[in-house]
N, CA, C and O atoms as CSV, one atom per row, in Angstrom:
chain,resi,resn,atom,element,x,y,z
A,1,UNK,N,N,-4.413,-3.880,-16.121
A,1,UNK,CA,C,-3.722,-2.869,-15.353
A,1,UNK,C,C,-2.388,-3.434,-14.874
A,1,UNK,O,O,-2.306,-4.562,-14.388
A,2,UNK,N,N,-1.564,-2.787,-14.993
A,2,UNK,CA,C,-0.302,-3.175,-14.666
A,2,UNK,C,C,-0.170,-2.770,-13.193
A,2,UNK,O,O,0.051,-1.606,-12.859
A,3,UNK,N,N,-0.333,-3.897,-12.231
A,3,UNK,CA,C,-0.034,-3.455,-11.278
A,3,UNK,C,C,1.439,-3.137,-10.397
A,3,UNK,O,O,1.257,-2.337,-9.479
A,4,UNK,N,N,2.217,-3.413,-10.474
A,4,UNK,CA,C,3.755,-2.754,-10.557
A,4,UNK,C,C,3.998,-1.798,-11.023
A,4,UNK,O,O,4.940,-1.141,-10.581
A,5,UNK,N,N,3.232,-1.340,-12.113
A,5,UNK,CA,C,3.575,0.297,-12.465
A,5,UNK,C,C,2.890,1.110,-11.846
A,5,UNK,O,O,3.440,2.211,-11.840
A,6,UNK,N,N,1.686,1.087,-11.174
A,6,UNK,CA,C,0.754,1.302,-10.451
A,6,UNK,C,C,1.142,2.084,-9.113
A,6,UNK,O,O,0.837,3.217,-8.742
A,7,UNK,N,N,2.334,0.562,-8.199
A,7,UNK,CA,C,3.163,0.820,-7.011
A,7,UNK,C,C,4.107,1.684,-7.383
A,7,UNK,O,O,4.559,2.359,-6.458
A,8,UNK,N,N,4.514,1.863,-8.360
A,8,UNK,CA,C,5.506,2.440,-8.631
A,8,UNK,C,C,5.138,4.028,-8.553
A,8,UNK,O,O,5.485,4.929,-7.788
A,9,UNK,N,N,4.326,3.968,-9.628
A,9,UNK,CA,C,3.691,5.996,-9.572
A,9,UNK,C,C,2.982,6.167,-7.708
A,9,UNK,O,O,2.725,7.300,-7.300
A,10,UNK,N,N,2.847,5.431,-7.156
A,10,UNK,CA,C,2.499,5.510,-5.811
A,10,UNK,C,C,3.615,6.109,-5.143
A,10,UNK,O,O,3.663,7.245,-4.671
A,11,UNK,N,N,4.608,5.130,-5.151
A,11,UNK,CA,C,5.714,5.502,-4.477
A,11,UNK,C,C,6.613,6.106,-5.170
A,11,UNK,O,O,7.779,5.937,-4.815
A,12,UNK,N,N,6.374,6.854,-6.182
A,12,UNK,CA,C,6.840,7.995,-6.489
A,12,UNK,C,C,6.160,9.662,-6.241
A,12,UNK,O,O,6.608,10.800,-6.384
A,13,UNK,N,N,4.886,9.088,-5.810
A,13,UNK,CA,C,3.655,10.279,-5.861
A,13,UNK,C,C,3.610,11.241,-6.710
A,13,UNK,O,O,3.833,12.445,-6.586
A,14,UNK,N,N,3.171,10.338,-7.956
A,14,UNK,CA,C,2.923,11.050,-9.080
A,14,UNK,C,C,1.454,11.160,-9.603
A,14,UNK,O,O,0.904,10.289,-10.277
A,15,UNK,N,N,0.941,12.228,-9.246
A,15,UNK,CA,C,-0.304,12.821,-9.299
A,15,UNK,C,C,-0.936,12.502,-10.475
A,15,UNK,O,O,-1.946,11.801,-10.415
A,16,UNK,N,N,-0.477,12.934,-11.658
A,16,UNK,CA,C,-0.889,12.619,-12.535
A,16,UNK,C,C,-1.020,11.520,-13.249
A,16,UNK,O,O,-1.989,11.283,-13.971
A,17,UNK,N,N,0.214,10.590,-13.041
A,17,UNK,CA,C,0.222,8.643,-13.509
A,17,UNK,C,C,-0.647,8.595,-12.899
A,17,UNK,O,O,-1.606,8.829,-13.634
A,18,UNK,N,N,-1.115,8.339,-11.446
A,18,UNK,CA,C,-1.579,7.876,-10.521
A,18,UNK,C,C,-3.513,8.588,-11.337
A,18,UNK,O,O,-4.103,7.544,-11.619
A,19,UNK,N,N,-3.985,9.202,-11.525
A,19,UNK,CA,C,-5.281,9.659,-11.844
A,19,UNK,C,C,-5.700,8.693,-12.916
A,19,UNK,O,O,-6.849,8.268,-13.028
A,20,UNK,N,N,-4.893,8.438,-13.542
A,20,UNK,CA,C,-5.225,7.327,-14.420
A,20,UNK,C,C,-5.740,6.172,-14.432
A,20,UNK,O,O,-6.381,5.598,-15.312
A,21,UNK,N,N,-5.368,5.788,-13.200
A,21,UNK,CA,C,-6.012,4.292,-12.680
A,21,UNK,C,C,-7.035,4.438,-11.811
A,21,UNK,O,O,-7.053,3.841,-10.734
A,22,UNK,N,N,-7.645,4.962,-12.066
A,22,UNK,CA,C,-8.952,4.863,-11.245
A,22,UNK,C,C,-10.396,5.380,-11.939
A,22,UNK,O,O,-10.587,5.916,-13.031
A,23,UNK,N,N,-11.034,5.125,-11.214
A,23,UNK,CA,C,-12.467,5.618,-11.965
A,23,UNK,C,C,-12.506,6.938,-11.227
A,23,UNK,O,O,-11.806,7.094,-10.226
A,24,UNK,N,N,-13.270,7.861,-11.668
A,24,UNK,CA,C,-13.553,9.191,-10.925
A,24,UNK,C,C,-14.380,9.186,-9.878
A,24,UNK,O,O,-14.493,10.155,-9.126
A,25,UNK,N,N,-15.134,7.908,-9.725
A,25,UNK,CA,C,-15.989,8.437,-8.614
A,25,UNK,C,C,-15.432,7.291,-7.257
A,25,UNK,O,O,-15.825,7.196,-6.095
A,26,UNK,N,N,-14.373,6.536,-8.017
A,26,UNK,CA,C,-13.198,4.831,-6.631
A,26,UNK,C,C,-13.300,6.136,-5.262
A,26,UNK,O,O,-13.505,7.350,-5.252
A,27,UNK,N,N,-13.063,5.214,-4.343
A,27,UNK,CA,C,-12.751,5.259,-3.176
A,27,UNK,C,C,-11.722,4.341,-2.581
A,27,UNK,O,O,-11.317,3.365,-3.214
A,28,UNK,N,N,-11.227,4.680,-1.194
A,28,UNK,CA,C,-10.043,3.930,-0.497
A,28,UNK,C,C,-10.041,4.308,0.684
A,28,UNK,O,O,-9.807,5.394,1.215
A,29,UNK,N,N,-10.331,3.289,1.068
A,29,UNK,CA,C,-10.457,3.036,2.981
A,29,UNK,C,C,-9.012,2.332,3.342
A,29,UNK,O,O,-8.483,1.315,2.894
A,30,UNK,N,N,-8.499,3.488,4.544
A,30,UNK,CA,C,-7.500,2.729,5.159
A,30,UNK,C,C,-7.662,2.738,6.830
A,30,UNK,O,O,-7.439,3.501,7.769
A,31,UNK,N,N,-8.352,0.996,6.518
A,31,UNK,CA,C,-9.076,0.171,7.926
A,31,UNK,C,C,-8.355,0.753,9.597
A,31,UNK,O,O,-8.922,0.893,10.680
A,32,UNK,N,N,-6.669,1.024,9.128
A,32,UNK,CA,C,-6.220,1.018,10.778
A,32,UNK,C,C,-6.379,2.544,10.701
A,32,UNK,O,O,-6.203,2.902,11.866
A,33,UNK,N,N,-6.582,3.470,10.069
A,33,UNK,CA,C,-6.444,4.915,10.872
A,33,UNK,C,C,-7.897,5.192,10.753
A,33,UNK,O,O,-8.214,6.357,10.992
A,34,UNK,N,N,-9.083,4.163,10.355
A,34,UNK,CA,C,-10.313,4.272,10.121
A,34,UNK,C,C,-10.988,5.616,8.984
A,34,UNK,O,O,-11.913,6.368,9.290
A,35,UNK,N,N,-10.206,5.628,7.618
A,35,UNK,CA,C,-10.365,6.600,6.640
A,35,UNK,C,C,-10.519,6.451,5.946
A,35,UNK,O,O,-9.642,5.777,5.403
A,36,UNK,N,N,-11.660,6.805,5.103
A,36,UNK,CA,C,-12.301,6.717,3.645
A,36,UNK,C,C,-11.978,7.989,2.905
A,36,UNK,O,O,-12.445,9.076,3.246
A,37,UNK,N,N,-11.049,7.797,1.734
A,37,UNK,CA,C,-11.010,8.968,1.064
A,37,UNK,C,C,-11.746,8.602,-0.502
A,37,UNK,O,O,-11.758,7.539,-1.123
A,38,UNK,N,N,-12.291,9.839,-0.813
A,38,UNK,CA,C,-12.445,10.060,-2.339
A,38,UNK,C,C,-11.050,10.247,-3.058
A,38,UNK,O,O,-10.090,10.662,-2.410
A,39,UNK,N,N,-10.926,9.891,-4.611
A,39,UNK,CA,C,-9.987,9.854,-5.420
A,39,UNK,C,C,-8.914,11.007,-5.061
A,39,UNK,O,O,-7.738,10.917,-4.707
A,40,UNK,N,N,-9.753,12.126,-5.283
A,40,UNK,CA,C,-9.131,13.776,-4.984
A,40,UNK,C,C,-8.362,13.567,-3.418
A,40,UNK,O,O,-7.183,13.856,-3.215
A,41,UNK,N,N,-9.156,13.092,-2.540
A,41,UNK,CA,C,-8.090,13.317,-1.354
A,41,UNK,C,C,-7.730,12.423,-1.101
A,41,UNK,O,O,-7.637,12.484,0.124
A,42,UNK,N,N,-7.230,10.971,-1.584
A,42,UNK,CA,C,-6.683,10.145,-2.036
A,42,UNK,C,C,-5.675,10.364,-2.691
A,42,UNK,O,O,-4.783,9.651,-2.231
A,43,UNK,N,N,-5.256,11.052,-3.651
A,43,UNK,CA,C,-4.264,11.857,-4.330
A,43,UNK,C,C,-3.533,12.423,-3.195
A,43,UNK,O,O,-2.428,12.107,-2.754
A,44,UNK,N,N,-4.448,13.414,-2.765
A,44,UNK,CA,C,-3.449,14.376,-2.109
A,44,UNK,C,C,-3.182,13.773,-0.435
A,44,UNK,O,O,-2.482,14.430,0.336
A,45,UNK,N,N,-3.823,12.471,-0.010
A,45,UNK,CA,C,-2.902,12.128,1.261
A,45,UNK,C,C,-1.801,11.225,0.491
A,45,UNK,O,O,-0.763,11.065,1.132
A,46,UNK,N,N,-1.861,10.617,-0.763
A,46,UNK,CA,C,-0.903,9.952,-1.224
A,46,UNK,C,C,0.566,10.665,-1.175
A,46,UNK,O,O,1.574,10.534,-0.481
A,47,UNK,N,N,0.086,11.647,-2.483
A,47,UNK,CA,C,1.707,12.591,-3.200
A,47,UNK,C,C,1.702,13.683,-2.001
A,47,UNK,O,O,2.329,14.596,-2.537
A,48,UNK,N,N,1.417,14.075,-0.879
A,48,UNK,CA,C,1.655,14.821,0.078
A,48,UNK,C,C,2.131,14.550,1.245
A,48,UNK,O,O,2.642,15.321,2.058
A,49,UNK,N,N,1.944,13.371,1.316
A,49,UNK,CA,C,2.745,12.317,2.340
A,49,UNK,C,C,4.394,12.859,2.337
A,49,UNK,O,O,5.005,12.640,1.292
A,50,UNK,N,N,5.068,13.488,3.348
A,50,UNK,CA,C,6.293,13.857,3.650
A,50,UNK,C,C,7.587,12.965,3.248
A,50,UNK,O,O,7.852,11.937,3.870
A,51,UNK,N,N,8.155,13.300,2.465
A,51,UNK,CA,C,9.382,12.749,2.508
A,51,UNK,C,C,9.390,11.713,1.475
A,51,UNK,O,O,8.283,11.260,1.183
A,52,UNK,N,N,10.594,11.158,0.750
A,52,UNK,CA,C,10.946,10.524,-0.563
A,52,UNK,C,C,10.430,9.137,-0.087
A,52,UNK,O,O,10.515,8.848,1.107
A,53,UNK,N,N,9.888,8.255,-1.004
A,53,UNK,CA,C,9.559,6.813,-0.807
A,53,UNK,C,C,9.562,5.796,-1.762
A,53,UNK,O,O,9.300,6.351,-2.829
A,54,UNK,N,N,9.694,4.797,-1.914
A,54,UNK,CA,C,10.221,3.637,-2.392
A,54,UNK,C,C,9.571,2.329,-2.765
A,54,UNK,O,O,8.386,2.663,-2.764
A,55,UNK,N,N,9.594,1.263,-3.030
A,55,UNK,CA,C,8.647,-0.279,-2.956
A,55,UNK,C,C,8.765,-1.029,-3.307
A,55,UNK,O,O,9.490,-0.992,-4.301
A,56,UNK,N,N,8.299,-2.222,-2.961
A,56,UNK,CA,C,8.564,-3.563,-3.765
A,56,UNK,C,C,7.270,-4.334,-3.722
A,56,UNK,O,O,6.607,-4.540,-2.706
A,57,UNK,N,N,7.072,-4.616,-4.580
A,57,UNK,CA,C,5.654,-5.690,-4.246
A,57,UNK,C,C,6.207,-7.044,-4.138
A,57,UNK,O,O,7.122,-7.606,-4.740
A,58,UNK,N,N,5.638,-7.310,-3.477
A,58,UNK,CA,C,5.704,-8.571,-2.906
A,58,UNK,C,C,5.400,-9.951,-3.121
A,58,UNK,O,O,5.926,-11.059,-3.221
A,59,UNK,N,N,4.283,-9.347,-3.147
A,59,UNK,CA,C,2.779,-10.609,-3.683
A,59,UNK,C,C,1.895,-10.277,-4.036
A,59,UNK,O,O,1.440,-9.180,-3.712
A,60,UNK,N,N,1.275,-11.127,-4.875
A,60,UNK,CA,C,0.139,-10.526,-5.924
A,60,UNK,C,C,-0.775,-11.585,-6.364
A,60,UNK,O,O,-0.466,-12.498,-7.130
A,61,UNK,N,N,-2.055,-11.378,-5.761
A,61,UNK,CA,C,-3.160,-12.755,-6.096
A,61,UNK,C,C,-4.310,-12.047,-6.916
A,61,UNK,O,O,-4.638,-10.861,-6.892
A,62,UNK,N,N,-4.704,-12.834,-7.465
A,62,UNK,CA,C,-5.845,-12.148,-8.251
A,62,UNK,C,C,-7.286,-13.570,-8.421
A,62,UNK,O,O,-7.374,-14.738,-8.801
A,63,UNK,N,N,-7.934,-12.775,-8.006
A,63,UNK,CA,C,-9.624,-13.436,-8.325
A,63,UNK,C,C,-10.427,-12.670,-8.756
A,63,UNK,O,O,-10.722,-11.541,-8.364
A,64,UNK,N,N,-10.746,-13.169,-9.449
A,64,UNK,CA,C,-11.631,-12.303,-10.785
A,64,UNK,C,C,-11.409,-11.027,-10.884
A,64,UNK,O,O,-10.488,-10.753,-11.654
A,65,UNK,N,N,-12.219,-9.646,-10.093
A,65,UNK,CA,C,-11.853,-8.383,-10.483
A,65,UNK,C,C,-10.601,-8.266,-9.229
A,65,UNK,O,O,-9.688,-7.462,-9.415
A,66,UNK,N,N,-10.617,-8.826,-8.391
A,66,UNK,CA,C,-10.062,-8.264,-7.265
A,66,UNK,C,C,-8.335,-8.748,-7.148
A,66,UNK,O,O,-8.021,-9.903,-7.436
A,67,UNK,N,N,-7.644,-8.073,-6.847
A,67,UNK,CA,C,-5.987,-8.107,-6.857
A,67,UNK,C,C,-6.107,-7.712,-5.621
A,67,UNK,O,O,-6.722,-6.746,-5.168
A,68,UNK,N,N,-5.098,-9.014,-4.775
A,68,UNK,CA,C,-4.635,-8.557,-3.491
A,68,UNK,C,C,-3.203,-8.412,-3.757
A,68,UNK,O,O,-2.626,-9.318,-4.357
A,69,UNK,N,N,-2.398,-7.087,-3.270
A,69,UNK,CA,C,-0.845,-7.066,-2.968
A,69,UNK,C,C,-0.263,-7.185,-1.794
A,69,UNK,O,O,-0.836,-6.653,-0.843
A,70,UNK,N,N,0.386,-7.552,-1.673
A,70,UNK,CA,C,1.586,-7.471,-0.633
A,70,UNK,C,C,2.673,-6.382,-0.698
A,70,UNK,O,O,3.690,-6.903,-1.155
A,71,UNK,N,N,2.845,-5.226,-0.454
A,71,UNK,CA,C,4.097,-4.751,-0.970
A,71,UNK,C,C,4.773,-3.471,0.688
A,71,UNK,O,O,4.357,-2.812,1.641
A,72,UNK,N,N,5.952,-3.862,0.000
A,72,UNK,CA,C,6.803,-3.000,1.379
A,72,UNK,C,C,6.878,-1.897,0.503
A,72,UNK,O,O,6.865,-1.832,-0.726
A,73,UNK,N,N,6.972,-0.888,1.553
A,73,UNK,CA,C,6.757,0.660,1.105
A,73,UNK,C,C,8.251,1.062,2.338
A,73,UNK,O,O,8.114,0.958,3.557
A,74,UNK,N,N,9.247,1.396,1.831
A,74,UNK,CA,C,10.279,2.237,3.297
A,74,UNK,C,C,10.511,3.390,2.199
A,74,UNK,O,O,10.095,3.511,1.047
A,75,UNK,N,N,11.610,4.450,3.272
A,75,UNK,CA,C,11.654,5.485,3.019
A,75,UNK,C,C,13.104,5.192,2.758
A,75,UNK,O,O,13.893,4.373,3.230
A,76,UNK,N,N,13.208,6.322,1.669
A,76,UNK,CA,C,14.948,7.117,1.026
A,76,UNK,C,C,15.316,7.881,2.227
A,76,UNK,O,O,16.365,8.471,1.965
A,77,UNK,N,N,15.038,8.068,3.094
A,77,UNK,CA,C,15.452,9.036,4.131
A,77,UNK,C,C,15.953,8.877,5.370
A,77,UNK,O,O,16.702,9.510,6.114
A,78,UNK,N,N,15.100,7.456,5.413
A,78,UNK,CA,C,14.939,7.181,7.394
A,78,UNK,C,C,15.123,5.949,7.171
A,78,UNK,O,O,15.480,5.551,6.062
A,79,UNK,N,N,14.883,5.053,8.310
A,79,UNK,CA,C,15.065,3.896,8.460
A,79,UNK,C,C,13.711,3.097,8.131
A,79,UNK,O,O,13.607,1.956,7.681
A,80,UNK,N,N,12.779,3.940,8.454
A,80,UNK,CA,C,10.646,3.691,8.812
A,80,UNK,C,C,10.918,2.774,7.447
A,80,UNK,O,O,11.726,2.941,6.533
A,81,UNK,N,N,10.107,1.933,7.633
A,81,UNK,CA,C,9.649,0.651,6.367
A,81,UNK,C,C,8.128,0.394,6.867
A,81,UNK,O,O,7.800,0.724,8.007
A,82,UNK,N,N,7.300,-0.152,6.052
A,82,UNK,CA,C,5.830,-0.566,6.203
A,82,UNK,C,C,5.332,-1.765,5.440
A,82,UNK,O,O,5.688,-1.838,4.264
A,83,UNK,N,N,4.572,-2.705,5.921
A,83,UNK,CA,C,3.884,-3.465,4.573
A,83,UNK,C,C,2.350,-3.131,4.558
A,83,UNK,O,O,1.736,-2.728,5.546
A,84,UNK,N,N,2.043,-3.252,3.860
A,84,UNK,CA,C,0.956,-3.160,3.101
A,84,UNK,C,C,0.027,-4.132,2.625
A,84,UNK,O,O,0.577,-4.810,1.757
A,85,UNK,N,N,-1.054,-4.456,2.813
A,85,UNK,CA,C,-1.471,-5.466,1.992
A,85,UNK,C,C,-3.140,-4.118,1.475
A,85,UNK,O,O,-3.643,-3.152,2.050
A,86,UNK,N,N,-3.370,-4.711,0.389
A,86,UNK,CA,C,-4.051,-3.702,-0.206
A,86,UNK,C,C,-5.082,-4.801,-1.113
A,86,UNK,O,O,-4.453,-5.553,-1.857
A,87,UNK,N,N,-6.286,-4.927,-1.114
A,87,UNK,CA,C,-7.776,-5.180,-1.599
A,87,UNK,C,C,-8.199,-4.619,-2.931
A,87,UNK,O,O,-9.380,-4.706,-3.268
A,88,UNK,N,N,-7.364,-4.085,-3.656
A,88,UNK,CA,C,-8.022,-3.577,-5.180
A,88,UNK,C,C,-9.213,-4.002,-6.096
A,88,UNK,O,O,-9.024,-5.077,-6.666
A,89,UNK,N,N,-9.982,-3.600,-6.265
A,89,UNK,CA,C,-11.321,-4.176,-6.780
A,89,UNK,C,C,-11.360,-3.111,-8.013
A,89,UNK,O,O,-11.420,-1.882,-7.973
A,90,UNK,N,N,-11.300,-4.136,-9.289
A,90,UNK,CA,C,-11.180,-3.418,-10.964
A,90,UNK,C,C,-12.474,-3.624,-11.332
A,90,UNK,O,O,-13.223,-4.511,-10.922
A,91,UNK,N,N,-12.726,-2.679,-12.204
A,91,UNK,CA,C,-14.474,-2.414,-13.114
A,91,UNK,C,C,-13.566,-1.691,-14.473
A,91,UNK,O,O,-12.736,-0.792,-14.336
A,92,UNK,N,N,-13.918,-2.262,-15.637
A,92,UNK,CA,C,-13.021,-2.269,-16.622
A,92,UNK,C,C,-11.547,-1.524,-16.700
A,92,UNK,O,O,-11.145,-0.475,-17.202
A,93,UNK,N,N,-11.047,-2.422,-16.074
A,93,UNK,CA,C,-9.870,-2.246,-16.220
A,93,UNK,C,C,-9.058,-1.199,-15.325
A,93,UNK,O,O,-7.876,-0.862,-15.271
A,94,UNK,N,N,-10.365,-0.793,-14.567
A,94,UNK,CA,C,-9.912,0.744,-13.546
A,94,UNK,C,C,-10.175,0.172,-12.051
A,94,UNK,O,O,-10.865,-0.774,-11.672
A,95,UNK,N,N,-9.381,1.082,-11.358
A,95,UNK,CA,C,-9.654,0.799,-9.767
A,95,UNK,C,C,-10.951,1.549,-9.302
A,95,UNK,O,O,-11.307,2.685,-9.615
A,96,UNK,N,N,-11.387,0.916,-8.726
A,96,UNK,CA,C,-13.235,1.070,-8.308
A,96,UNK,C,C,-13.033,1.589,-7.165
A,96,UNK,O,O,-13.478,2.718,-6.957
A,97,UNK,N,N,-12.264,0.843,-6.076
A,97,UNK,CA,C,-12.189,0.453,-4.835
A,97,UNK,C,C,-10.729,0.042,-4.084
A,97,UNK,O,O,-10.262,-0.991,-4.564
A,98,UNK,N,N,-10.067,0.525,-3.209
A,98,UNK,CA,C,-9.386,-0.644,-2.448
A,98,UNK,C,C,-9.532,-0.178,-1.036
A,98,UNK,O,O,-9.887,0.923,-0.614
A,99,UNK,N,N,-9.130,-1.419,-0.308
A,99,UNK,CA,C,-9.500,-1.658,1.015
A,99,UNK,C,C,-7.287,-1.664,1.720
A,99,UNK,O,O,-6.483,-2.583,1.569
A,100,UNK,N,N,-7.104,-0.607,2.249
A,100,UNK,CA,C,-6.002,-1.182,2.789
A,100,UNK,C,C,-5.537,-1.071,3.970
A,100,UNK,O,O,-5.634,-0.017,4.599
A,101,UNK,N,N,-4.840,-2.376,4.543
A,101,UNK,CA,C,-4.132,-2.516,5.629
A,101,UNK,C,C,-2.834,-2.505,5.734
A,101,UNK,O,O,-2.099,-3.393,5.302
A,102,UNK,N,N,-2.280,-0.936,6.638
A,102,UNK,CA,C,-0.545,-0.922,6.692
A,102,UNK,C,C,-0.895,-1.550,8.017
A,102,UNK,O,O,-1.886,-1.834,8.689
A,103,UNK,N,N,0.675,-1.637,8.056
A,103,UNK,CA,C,1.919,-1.962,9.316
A,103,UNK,C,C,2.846,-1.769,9.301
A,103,UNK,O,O,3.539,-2.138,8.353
A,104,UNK,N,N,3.503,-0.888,10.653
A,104,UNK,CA,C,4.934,-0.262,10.457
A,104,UNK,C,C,5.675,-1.987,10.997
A,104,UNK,O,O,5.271,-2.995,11.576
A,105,UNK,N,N,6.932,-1.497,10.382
A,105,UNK,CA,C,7.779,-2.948,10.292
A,105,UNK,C,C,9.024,-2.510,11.509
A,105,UNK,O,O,9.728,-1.541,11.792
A,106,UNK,N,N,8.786,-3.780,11.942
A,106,UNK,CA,C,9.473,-3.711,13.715
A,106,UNK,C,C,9.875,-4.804,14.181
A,106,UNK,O,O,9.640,-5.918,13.712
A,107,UNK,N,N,10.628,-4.493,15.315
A,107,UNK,CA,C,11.184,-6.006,16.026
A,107,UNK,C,C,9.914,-6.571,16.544
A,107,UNK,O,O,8.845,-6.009,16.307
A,108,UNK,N,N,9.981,-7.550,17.171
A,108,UNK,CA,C,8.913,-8.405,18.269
A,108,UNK,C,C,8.809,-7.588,19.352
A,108,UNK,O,O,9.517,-6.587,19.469
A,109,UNK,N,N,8.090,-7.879,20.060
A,109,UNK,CA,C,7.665,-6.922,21.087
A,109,UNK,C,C,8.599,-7.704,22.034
A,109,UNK,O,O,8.940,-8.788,21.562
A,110,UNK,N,N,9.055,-7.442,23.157
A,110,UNK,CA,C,10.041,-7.593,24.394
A,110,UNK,C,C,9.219,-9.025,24.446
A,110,UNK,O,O,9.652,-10.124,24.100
A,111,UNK,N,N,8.171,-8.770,24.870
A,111,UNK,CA,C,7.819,-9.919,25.685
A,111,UNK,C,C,7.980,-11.664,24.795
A,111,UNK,O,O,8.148,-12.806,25.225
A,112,UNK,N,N,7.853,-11.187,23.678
A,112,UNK,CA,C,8.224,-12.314,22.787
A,112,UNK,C,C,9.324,-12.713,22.548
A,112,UNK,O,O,9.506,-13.920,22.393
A,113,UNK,N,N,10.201,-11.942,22.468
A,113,UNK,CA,C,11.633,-12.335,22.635
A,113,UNK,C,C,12.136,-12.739,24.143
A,113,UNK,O,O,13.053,-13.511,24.424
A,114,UNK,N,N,11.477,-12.173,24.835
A,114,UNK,CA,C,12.123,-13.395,26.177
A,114,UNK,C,C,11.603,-14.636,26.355
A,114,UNK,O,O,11.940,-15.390,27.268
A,115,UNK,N,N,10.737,-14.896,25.459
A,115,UNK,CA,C,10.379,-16.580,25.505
A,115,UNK,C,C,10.872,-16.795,24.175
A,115,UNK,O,O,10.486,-17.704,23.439
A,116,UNK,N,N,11.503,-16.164,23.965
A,116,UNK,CA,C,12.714,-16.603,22.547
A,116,UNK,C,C,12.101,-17.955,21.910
A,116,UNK,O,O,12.554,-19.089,21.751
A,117,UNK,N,N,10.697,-17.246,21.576
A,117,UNK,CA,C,9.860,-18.155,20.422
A,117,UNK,C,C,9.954,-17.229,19.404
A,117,UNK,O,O,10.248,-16.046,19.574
A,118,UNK,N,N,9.611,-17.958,17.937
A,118,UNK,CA,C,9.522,-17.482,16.890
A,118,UNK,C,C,11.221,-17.115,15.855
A,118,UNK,O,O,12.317,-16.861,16.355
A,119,UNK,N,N,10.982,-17.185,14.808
A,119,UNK,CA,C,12.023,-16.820,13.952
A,119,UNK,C,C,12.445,-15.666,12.917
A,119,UNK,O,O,11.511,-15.155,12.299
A,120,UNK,N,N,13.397,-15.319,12.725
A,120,UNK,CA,C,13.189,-14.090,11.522
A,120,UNK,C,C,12.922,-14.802,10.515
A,120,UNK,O,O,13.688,-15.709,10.191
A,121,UNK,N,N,11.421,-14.451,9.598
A,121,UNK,CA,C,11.088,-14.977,7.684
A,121,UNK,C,C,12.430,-14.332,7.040
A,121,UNK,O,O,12.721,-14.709,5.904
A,122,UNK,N,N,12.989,-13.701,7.470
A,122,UNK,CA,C,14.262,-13.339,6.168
A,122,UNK,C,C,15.615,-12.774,7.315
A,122,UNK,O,O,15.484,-12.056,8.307
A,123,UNK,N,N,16.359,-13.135,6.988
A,123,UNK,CA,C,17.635,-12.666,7.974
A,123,UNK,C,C,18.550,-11.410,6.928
A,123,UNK,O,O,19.560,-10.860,7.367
């Protein structure tokens, strides 16, 4: 499975690329809003999601069936950016399963910056 083309029909929300990679009966839990969707409404919180979007993967590990990514997801529109890390679990060659964790992408919280610890990973 090509996973870059994968992110790509994602963040294009293309319904139909996107049906392809999966088995008919995969699922996808996303841990912080506590939601398990089936494929079908998986699709449609994907390509129904408001507004134009974008990506880069990041990072990409793989052990045996399972591919972990890293990838930033922002918007053509706004400023909003997110990362992602995402749990993919393959059964020939198809997505079975993934497990994912967003995060909207932000400054430090106040209180960390007045003990002006820590650094920017990328300037």
């Amino acid at each position: 499975m090509d996973i870059y083309k994968y992110w790509e029909d994602c963040v294009n929300q293309d319904e139909n690329a996107l049906i392809g990679y999966f088995h008919q009966d995969a699922y996808i839990n996303w841990h912080n809003t506590n939601e398990s969707f089936t494929l079908k409404e998986f699709i449609t919180a994907n390509c129904e999601y408001p507004g134009k979007w974008n990506g880069e993967v990041k990072r990409i590990e793989r052990i045996e069936d399972l591919v972990i990514t890293v990838t930033k997801v922002y918007s053509m529109e706004t400023d909003e950016s997110l990362h992602v890390i995402s749990f993919i679990k393959l059964e020939e060659g198809k997505i079975k399963s993934i497990d994912e964790y967003w995060g909207e992408d932000g400054n430090p919280p106040e209180w960390r910056q007045k003990k002006n610890i820590g650094h920017p990973i990328v300037e």
